[in-house]
N, C-alpha and C positions, 0 to 999 in steps of 0.2 A: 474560530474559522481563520481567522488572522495570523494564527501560526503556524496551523496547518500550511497555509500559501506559503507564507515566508519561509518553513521548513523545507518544502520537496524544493525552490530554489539555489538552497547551499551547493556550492561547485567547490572542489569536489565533498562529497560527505565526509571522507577520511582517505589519510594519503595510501595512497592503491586502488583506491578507487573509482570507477569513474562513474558520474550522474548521467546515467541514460536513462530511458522512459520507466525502465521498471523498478529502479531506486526510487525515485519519483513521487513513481505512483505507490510502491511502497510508504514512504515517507508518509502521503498523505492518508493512506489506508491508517498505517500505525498511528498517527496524533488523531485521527477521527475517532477510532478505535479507544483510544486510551483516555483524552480528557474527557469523550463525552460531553461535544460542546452544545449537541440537541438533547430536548427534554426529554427524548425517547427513542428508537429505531437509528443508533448512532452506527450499531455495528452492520445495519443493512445501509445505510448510507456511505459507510465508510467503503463497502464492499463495491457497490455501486460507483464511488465515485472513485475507485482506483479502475475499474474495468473501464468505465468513461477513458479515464486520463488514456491509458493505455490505446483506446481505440482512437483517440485524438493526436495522439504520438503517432500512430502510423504501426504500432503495433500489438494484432487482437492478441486475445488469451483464451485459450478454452482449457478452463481447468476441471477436472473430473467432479462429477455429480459431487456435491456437499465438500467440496474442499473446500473451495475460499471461505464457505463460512468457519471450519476448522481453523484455517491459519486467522480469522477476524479473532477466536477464538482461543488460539494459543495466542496472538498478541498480546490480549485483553489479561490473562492469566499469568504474562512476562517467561511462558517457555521460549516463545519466539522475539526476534529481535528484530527491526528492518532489514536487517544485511539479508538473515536467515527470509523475510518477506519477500525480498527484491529476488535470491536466486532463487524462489518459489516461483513467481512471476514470470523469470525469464523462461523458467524450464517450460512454463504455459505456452508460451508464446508459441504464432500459428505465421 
């Protein structure tokens, strides 16, 4: 959980890039998603608490029926990547 935090904080991620809510929340989606820091229910935690982040940033998401859990899902599988998370997120955005 500790890295998670400290991870969506990095400014910038990579140079061209900039850390707005949905890298972020990205960030935290993909290490919740990957180390599996709970005994169980990491990818619905993880999924949850980037929609959280996102709603506490000031900007929601409505992503289409069973996506987010797909992108928890390609994370977890290493097709997808934060960056490819984040412009997912953005394109959510409401």
């Amino acid at each position: 959980m500790v890295a998670a935090v400290a991870r969506h904080r990095v400014d910038p991620p990579r140079l061209g890039v900039d850390s707005d809510p949905a890298w972020r929340a990205a960030a935290l989606l993909h290490t919740l998603a990957v180390l599996r820091p709970l005994p169980s229910a990491n990818a619905r935690f993880a999924c949850a608490t980037a929609v959280a982040y996102m709603f506490a940033s000031g900007a929601g998401i409505d992503p289409p029926y069973g996506a987010l859990v797909d992108l928890a899902r390609e994370l977890i599988s290493g097709e997808a990547d934060v960056y490819a998370a984040a412009d997912r997120l953005r394109s959510w955005q409401i």
